[in-house]
Backbone as XML, in Angstrom:
<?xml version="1.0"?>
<chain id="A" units="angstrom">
  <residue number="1" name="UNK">
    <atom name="N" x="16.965" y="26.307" z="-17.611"/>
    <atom name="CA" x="15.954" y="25.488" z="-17.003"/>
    <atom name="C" x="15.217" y="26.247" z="-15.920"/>
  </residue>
  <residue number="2" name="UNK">
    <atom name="N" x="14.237" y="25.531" z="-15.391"/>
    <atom name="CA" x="13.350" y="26.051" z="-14.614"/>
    <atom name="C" x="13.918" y="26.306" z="-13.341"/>
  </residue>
  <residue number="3" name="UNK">
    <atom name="N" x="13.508" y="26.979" z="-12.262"/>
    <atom name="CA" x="14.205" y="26.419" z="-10.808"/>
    <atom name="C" x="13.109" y="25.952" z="-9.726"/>
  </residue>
  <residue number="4" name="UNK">
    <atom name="N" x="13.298" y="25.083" z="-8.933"/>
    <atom name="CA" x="12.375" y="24.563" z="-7.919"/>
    <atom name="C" x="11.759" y="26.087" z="-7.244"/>
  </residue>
  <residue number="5" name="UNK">
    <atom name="N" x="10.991" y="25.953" z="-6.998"/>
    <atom name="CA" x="10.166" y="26.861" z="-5.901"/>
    <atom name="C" x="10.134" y="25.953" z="-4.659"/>
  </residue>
  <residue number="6" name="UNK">
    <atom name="N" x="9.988" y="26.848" z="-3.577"/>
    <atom name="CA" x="9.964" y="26.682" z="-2.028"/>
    <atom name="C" x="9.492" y="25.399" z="-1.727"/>
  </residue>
  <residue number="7" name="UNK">
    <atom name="N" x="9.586" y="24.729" z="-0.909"/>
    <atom name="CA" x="8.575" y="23.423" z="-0.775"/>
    <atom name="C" x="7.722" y="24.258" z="0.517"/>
  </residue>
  <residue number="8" name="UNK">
    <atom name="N" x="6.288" y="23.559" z="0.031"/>
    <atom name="CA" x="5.437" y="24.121" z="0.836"/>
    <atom name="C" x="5.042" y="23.042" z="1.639"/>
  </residue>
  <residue number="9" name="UNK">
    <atom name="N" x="5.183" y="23.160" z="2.545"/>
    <atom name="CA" x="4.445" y="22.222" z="3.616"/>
    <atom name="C" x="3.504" y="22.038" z="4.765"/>
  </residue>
  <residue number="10" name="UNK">
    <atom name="N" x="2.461" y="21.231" z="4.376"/>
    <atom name="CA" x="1.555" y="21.027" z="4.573"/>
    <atom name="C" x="1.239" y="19.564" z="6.201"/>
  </residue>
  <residue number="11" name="UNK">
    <atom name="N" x="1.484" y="20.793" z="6.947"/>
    <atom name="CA" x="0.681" y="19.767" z="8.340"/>
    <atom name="C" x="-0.188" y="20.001" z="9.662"/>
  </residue>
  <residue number="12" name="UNK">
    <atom name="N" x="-0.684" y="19.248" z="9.847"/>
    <atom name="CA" x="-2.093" y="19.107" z="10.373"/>
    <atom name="C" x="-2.359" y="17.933" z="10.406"/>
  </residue>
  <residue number="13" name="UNK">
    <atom name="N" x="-3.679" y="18.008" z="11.308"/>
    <atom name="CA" x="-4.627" y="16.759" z="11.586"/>
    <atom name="C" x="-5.695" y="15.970" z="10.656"/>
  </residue>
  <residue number="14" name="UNK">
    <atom name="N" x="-6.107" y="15.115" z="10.345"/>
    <atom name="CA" x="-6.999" y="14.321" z="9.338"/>
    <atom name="C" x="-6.567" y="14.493" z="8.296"/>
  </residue>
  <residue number="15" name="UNK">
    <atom name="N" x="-6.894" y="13.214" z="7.760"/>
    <atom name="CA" x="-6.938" y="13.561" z="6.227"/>
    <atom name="C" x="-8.471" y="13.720" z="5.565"/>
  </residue>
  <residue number="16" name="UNK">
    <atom name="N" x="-8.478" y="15.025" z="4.517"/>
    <atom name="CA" x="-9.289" y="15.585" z="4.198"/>
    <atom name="C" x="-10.043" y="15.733" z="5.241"/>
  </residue>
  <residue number="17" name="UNK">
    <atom name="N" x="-10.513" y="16.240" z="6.191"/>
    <atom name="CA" x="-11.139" y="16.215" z="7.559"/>
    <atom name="C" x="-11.676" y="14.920" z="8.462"/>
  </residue>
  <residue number="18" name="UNK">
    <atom name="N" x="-11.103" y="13.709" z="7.648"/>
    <atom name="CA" x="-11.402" y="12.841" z="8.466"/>
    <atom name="C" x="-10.365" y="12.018" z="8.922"/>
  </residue>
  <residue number="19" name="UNK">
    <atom name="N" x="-10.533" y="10.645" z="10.270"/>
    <atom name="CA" x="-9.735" y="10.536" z="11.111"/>
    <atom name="C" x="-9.966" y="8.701" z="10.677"/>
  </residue>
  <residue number="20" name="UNK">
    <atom name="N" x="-9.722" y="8.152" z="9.953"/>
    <atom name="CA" x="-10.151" y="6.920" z="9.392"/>
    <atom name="C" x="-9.721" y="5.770" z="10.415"/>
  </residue>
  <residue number="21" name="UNK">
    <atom name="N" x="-10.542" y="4.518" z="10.389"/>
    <atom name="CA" x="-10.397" y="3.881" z="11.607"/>
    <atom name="C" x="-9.868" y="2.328" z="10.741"/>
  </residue>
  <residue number="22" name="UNK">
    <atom name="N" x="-8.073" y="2.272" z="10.721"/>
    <atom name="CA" x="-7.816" y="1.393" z="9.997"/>
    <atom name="C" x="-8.005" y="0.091" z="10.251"/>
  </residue>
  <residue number="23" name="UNK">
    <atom name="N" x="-8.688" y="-1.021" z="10.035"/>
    <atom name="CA" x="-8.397" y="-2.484" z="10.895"/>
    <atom name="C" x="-7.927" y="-3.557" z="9.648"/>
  </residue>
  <residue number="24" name="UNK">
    <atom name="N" x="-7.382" y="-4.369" z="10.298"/>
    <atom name="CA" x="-6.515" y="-5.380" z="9.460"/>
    <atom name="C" x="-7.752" y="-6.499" z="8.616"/>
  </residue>
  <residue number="25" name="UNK">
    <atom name="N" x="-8.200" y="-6.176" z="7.399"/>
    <atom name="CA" x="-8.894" y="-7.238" z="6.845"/>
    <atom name="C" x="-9.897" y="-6.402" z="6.594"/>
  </residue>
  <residue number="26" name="UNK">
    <atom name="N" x="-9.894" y="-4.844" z="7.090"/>
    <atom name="CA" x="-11.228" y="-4.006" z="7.131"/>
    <atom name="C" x="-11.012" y="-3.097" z="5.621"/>
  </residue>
  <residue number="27" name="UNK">
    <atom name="N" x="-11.766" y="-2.423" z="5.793"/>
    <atom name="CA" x="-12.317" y="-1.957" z="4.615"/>
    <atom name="C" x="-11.302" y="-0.674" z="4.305"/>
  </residue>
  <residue number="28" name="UNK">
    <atom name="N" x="-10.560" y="-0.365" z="3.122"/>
    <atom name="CA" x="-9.427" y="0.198" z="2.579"/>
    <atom name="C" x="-10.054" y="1.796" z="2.829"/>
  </residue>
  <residue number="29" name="UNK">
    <atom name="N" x="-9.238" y="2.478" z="3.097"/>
    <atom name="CA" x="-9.429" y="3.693" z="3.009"/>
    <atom name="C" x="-9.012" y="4.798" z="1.889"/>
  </residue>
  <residue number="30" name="UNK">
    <atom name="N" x="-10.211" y="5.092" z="0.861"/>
    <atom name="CA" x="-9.321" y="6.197" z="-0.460"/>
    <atom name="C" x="-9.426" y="7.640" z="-0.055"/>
  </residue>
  <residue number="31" name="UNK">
    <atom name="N" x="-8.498" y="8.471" z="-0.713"/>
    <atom name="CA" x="-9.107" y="9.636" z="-1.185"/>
    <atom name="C" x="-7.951" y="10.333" z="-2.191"/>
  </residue>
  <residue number="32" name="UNK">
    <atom name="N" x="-8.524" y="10.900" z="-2.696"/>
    <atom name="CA" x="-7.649" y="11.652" z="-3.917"/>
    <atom name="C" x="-7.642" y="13.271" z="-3.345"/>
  </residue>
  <residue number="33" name="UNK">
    <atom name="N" x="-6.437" y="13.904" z="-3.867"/>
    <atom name="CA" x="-5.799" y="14.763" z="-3.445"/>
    <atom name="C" x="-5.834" y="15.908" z="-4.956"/>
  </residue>
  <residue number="34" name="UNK">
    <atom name="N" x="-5.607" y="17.341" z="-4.830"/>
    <atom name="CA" x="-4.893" y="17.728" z="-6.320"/>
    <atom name="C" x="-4.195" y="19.017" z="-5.377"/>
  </residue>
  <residue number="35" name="UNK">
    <atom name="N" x="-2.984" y="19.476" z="-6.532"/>
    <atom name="CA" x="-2.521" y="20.479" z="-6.070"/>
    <atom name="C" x="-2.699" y="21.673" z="-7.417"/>
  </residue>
  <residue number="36" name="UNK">
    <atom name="N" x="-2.713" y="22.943" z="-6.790"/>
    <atom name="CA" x="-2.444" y="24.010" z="-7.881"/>
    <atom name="C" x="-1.123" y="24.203" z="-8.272"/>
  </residue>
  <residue number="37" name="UNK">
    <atom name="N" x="-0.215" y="23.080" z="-8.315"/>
    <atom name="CA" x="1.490" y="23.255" z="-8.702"/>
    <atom name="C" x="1.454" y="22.952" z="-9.677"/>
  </residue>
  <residue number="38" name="UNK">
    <atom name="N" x="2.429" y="24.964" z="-10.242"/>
    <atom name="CA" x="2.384" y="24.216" z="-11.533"/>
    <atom name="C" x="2.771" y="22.916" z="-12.212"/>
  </residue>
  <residue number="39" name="UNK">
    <atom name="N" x="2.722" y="22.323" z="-13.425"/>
    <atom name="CA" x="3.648" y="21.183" z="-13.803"/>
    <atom name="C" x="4.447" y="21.258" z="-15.048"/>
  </residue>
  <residue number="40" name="UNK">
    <atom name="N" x="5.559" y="21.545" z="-15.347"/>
    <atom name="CA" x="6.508" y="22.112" z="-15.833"/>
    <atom name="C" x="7.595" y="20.776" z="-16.404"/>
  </residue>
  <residue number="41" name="UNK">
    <atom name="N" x="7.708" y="20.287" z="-17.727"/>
    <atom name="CA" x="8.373" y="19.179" z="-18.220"/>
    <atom name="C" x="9.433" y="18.715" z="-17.381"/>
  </residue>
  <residue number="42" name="UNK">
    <atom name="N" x="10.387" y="20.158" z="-17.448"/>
    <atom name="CA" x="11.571" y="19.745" z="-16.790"/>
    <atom name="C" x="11.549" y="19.725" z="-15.256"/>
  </residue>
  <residue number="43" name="UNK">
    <atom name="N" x="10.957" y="20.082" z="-14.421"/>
    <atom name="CA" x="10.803" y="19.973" z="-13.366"/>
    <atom name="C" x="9.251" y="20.059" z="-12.855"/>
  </residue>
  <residue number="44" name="UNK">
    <atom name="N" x="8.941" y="18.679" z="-12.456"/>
    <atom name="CA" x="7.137" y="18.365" z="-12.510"/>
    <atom name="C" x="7.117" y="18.253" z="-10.827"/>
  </residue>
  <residue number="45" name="UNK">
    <atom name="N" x="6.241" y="18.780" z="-10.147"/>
    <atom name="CA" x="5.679" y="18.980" z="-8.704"/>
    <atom name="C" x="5.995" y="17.430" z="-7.812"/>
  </residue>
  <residue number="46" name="UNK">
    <atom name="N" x="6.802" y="17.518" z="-6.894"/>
    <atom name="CA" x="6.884" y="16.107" z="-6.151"/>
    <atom name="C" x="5.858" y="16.159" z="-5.276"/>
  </residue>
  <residue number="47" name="UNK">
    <atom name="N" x="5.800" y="15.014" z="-3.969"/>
    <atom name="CA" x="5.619" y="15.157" z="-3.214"/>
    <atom name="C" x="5.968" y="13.620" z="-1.962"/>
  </residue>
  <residue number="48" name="UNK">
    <atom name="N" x="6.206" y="14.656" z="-0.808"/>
    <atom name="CA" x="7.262" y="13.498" z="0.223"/>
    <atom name="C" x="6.738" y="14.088" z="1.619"/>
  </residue>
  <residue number="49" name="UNK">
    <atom name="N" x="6.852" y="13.220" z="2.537"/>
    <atom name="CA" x="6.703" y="13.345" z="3.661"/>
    <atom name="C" x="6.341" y="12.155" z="4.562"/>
  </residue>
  <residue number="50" name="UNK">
    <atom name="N" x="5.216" y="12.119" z="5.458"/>
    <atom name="CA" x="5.026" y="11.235" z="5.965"/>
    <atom name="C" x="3.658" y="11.173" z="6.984"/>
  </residue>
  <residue number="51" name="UNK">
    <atom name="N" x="2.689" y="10.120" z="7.102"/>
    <atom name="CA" x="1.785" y="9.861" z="7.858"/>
    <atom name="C" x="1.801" y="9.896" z="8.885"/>
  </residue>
  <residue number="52" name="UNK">
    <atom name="N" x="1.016" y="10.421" z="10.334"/>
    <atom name="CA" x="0.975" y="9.745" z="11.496"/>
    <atom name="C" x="-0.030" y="8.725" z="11.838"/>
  </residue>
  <residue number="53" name="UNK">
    <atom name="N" x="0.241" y="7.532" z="12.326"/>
    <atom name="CA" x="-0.645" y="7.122" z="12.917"/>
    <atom name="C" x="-0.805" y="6.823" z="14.458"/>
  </residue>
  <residue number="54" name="UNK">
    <atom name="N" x="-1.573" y="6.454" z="14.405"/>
    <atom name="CA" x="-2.160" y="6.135" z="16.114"/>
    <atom name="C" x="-2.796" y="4.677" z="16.885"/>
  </residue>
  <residue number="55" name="UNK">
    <atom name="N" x="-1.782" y="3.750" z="17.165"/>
    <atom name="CA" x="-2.702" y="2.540" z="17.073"/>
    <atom name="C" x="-4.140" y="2.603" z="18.125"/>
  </residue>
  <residue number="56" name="UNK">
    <atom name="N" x="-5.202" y="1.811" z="17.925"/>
    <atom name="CA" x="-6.302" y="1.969" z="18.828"/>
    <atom name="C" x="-7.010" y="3.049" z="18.357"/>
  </residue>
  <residue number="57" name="UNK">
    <atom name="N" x="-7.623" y="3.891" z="19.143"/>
    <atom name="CA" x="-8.297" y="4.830" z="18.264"/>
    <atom name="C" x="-7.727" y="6.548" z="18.491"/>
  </residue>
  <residue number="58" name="UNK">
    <atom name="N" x="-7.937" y="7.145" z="18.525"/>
    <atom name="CA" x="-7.757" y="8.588" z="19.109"/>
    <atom name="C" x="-7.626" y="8.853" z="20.542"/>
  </residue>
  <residue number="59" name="UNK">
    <atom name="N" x="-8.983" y="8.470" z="20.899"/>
    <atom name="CA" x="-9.659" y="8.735" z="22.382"/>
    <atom name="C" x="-9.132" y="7.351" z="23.431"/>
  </residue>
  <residue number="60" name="UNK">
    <atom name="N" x="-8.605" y="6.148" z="22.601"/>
    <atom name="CA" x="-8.276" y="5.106" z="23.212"/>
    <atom name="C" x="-6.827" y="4.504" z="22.618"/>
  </residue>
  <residue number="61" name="UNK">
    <atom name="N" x="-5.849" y="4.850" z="22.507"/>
    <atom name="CA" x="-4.612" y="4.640" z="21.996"/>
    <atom name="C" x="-4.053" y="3.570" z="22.521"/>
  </residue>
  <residue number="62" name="UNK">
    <atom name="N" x="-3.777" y="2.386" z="21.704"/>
    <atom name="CA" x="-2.975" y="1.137" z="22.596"/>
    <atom name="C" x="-1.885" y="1.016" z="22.610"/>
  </residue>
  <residue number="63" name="UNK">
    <atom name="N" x="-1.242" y="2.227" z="22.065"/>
    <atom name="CA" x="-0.021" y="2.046" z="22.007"/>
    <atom name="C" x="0.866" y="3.509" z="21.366"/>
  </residue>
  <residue number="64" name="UNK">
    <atom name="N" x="2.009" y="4.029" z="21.304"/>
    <atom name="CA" x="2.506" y="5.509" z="21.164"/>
    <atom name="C" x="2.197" y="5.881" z="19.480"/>
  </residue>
  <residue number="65" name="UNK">
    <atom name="N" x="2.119" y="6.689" z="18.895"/>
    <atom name="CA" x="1.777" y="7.251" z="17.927"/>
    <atom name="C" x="3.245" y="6.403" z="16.629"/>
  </residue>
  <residue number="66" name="UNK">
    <atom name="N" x="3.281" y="6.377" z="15.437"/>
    <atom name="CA" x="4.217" y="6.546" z="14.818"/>
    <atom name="C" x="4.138" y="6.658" z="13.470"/>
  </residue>
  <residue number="67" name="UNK">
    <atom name="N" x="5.146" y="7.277" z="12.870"/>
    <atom name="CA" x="5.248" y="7.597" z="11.433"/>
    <atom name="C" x="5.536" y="7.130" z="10.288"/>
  </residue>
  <residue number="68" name="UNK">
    <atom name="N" x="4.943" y="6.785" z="9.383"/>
    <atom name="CA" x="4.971" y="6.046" z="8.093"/>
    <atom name="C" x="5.880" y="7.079" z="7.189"/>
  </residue>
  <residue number="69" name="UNK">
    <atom name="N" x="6.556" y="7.118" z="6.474"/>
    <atom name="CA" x="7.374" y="7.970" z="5.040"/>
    <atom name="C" x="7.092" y="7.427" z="4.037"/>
  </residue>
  <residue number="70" name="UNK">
    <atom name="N" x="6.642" y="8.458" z="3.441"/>
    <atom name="CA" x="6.061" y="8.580" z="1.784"/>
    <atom name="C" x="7.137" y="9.147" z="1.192"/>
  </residue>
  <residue number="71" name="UNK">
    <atom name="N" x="7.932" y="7.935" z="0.750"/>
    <atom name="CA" x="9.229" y="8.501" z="-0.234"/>
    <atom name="C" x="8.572" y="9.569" z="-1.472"/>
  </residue>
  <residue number="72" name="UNK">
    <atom name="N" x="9.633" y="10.474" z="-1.920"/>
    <atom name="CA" x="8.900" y="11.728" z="-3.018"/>
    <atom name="C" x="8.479" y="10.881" z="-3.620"/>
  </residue>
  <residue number="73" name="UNK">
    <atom name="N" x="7.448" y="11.341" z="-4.838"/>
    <atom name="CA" x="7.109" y="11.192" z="-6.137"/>
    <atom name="C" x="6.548" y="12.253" z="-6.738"/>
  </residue>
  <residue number="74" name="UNK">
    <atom name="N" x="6.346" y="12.150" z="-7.991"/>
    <atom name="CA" x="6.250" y="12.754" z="-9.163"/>
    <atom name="C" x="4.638" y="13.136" z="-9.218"/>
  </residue>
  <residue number="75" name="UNK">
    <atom name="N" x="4.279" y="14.436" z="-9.235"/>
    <atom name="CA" x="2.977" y="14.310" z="-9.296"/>
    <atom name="C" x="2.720" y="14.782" z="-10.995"/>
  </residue>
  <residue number="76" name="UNK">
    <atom name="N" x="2.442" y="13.903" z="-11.791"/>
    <atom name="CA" x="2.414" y="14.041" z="-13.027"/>
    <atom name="C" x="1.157" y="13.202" z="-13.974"/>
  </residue>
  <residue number="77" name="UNK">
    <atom name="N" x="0.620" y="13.936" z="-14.681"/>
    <atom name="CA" x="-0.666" y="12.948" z="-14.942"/>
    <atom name="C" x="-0.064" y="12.175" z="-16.133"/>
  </residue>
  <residue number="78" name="UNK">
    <atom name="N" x="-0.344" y="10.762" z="-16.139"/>
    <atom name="CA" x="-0.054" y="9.695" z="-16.741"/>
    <atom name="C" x="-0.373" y="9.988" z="-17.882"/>
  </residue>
  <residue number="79" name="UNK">
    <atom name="N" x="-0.069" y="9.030" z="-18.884"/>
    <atom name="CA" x="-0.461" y="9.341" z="-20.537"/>
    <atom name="C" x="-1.378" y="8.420" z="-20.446"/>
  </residue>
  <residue number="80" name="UNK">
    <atom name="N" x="-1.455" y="7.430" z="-19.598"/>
    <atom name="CA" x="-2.355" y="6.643" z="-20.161"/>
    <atom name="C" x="-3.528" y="6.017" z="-18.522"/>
  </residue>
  <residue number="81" name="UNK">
    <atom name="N" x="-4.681" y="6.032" z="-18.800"/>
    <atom name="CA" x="-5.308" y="6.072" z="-17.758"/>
    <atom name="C" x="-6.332" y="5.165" z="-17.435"/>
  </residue>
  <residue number="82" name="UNK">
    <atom name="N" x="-5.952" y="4.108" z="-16.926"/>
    <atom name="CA" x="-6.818" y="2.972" z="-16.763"/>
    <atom name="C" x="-7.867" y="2.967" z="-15.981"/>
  </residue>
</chain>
């Protein structure tokens, strides 16, 4: 079988260079991501970690920063694509 390669990890500020301003009832925030990992049957590219956020805004914080976890998953393109 194959063997895992290194996990590479990836951190920094914004996503995709921006700093999105979440509010409750407000307007959803997307963006799509791709990686150059390979994808390999027996062992297909995960990915895990976790968000920061910031309540209030950047420049006006109402409160201490904290972290969301993005349990792994499978980055694998579906068979079927709605």
């Amino acid at each position: 079988g194959m063997r895992a390669e290194a996990p590479v990890i990836v951190d920094g500020e914004a996503v995709i260079g921006q700093f999105p301003l979440l509010k409750e009832g407000g307007e959803e925030f997307v963006y799509q991501s791709c990686t150059k990992a390979p994808a390999q049957p027996d062992y297909p590219p995960t990915l895990a970690g976790s968000f920061k956020f910031v309540p209030g805004t950047r420049r006006q914080p109402t409160g201490p920063p904290f972290d969301v976890l993005i349990p792994s998953i499978q980055l694998v393109v579906p068979s079927v694509v709605y």
